[in-house]
C-alpha positions, 0 to 999 in steps of 0.5 A: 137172938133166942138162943143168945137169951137163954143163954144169958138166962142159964148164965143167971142160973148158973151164978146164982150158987147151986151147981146145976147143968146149963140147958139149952134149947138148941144143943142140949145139956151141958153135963148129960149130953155130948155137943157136936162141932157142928152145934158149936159152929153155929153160935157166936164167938161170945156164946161159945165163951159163956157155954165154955165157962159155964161149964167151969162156973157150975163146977166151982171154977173161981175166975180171974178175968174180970169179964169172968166174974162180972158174967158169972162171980165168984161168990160160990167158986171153990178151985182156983186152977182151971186144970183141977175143975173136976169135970164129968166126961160130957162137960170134959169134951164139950169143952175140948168141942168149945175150944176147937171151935173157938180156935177155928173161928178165930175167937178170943 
């Protein structure tokens, strides 16, 4: 459940316009720090989709669903194409990290 608050907490942050990192206590920065599979394994299928898209959502990911922009807006998105997000090589792989683990759970 704590885990789940902050990340709702950096969620808010992350909508509120200035790029920032999402840092969480457990697993670390988003941007600066390179998250295992074994980190990813423990969280929920829901908090695997917002570390994942708020990565996108710092970077100016414009989203197109609308749990996407009722989660995080598109007040401040600038790209449209999800492959043309210019992200740094941490977000890069723990985004790949995100989704392998997302495709091993099962989570939609």
């Amino acid at each position: 459940m704590m885990l789940k608050s902050i990340l709702i907490a950096a969620t808010m942050l992350a909508s509120s316009g200035a790029a920032m990192a999402n840092c969480y206590e457990q697993i670390g920065c988003d941007d600066s720090q390179y998250y295992s599979k074994n980190q990813m394994r423990q969280l929920s299928c829901d908090s695997l989709w917002l570390v994942r898209n708020g990565i996108y959502a710092q970077n100016g990911y414009c989203f197109k669903t609308q749990r996407g922009i009722s989660t995080f807006g598109n007040g401040q998105c600038s790209v449209n194409d999800q492959a043309r997000v210019s992200l740094n090589a941490y977000e890069r792989d723990n985004v790949g990290v995100i989704v392998a683990v997302e495709k091993s759970k099962g989570c939609r």
